[in-house]
N, C-alpha and C positions, 0 to 999 in steps of 0.2 A: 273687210275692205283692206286692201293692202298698203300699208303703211306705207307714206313718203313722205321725203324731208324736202322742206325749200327755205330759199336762204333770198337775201332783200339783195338786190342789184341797186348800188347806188348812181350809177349810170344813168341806166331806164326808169329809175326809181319804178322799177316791180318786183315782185316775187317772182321768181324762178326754181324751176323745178332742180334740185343739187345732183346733180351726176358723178357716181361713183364709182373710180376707174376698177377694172380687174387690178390693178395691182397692188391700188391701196387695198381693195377689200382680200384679198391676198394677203397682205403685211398686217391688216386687224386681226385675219383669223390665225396668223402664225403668233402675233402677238398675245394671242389668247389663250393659244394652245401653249406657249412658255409662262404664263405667269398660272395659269392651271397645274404645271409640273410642277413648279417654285413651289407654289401655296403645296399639293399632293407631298412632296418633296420636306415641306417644312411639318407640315402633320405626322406625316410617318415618324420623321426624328421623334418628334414631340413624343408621341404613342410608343414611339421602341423604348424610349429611356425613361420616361416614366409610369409606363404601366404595361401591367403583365398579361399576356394571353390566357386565358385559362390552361391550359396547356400548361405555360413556362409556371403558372401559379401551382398547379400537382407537382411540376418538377422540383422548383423551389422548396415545398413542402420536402418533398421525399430528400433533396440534398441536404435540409437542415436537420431533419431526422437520421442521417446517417453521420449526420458530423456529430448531432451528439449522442450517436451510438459507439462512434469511436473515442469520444472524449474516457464516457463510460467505457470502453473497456482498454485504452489507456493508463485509469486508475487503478481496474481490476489487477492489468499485469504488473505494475507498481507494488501491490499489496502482496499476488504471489510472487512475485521477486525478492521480497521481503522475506514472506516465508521460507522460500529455498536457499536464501540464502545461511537463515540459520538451519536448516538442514547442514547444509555443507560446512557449518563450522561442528555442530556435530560430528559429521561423517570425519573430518580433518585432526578435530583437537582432542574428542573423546573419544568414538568407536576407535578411528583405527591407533592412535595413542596405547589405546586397554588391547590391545590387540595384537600391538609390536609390528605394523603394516605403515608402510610409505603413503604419506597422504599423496591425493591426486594432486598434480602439477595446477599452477594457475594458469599456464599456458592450455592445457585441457580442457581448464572448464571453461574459456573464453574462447576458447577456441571458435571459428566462423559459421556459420553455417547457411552460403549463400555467396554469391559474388554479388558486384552492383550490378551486373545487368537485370541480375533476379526483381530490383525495386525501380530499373529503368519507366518501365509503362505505368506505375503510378505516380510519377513528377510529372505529368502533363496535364496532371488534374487542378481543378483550383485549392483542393486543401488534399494536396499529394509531399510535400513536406511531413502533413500528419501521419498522414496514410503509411508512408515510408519508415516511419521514426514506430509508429506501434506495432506495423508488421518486424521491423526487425526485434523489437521488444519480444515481442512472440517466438518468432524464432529464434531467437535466445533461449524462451522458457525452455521452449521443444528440448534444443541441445541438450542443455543441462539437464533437464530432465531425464533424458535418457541415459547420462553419465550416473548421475545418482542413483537411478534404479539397478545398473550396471555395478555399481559399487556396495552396493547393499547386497545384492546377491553375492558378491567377494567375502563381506564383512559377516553373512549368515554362516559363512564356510570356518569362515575365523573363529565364529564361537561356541562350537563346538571342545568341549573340555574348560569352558572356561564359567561352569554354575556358579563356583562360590565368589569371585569375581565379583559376577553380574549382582548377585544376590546384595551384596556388600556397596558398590555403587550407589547413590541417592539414582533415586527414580519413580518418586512420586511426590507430590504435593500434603503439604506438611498439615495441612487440615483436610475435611472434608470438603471439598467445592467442585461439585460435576457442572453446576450452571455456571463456574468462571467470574462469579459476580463479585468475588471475594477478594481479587488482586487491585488494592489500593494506590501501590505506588511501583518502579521500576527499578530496574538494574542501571545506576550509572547518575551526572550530572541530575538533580534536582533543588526544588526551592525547600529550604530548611523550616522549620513550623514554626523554630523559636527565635533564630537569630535574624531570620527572611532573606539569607542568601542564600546563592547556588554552591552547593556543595555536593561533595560524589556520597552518593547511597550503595550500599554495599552489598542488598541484596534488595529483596520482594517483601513489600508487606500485605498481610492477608488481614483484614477486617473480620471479626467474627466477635459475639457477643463473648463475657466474662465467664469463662468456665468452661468455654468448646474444649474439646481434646485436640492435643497436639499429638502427631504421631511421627517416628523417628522413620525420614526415609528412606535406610538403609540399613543393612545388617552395620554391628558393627560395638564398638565401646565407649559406655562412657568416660569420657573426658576430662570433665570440669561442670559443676555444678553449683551454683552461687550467685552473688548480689554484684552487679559490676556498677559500681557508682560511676563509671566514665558515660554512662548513658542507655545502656543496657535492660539492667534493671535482673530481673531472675529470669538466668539465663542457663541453657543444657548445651553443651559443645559434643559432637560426638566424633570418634577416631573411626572411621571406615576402612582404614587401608588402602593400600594404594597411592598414596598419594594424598588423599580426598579424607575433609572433614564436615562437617554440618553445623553450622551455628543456630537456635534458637530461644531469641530474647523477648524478653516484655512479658514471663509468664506471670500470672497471679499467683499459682506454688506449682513448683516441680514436684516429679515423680519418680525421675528415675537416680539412682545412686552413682557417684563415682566407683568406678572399676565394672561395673554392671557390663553384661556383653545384654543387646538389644537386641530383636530385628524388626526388619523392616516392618512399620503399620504397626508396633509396638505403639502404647499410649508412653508417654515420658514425658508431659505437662500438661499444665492447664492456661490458654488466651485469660492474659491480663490487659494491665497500661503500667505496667510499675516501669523503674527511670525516667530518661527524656522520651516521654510521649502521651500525644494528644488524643491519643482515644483507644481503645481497647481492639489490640491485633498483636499479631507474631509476626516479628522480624525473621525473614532468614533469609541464609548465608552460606554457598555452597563454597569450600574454599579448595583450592588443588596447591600442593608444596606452602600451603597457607597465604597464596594468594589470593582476596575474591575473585571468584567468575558470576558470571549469570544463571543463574537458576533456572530459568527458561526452560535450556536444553538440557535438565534432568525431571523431566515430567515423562517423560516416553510410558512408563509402565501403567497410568492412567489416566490417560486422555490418546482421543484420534487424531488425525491429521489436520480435520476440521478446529477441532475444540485446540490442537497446538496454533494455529492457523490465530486463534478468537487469543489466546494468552499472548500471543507474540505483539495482536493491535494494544489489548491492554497493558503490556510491558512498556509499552514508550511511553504512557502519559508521563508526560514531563510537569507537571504540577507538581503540588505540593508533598511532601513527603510526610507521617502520622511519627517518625521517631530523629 
């Protein structure tokens, strides 16, 4: 039955059937159809801003997964940044030093590789800042990297005629340690054992049990052999030439003699703790015009680029020092 509406006539005092013009029923149904948009209108906002389509839910995923895919290699390039960089103080202050060869310019190895249009199309992204800032990291390594490989083929040309040289040079690691486990402390600023300030450590300390063999790492003569009561303790100095001497302290008894000529992977002590130190290792000490340097970059003759890679992380702990 079809609905009608009536409405009370106080005139006639009757009910009367209500007649509804086209125009108002015209202005209901437009009325309708705008508060149906409003409300459609107010949902969608709702739904866009608060929740995700499946769709934008995979995308979401995969954007978060790529942001920290670049966070991750980011750190990677950070770490070989790291590492080539001691390369190039090799390549700068030793190889071509021993070699009588002009180090490469800093203007060279900083040199560009790329204009800004090259990282224009990735600032439009929402984490294109990052994007920007690790590909040119990258492209940094690239450059460099090809310089130093560039310059090593120079520096293989260089040493030719130059065996006893090389021979003579420290270029290995002063105990046994292929697993790397053994480097305790670093080259430079650390916390002191006894007194607990930050004071500069002078070389690398290697942990190893009472009575490991120390071996001399480079050809070369001894020096000085003796008790240094300034902190030391039994200690072998060794004269390589060149330039270049080797200190090694903290032994429990020496081996090799004053005026003795060594060489290199020679035994010439034994890992103690005598002097100032807290537990049983060998200090050493690579020293140039008897300056210290860093020891680091005279391991070349055993270890690979990976294992130099693993001594360079373990050379900055900055903790506490064992001497």
């Amino acid at each position: 039955m079809k609905n009608e509406k009536y409405i009370f006539n106080a005139q006639t005092l009757k009910y009367e059937k209500a007649v509804v013009s086209w125009g108002k029923r015209l202005l209901n149904v437009f009325m309708f159809i705008c508060a149906s948009l409003v409300f459609s209108l107010l949902i969608s906002t709702i739904v866009y801003n608060f929740f995700d389509s499946p769709k934008e839910k995979i995308l979401r995923t995969e954007l978060n997964g790529m942001k920290e895919q670049y966070e991750i290699l980011d750190k990677e390039t950070s770490r070989l940044n790291a590492v080539l960089e001691g390369l190039q103080y090799r390549d700068g202050n030793i190889y071509r030093v021993l070699f009588e060869s002009d180090p490469i310019p800093e203007s060279v190895w900083e040199g560009g590789a790329g204009g800004v249009n090259k990282y224009k199309k990735l600032e439009r992204y929402d984490n294109g800042e990052m994007m920007v800032d690790v590909s040119k990291k990258v492209d940094k390594l690239r450059h460099q990297m090809a310089i130093q490989s560039k310059s090593y083929d120079e520096i293989a040309t260089l040493i030719k005629g130059k065996e006893q040289m090389l021979a003579s040079i420290p270029s290995i690691q002063p105990v046994k340690n292929r697993d790397l486990e053994r480097i305790a402390s670093g080259f430079g600023y650390r916390i002191d054992p006894v007194y607990k300030v930050t004071k500069f450590h002078s070389g690398l300390d290697f942990t190893a049990s009472i009575g490991t063999e120390i071996f001399a790492t480079g050809d070369g003569v001894v020096e000085m052999v003796g008790f240094d009561y300034g902190g030391y303790g039994n200690e072998v100095v060794i004269n390589h030439g060149y330039g270049y001497k080797t200190r090694y302290a903290h032994m429990s008894r020496t081996k090799a003699r004053v005026g003795q000529k060594v060489k290199r992977g020679e035994v010439i002590g034994y890992v103690g703790s005598t002097g100032k130190s807290t537990g049983p290792h060998v200090h050493y000490e690579v020293l140039k015009t008897n300056a210290a340097i860093n020891p680091i970059y005279f391991f070349y003759n055993d270890v690979t680029d990976a294992m130099f890679a693993k001594i360079v992380d373990r050379s900055q702990n900055a903790g506490q020092t064992l001497d």
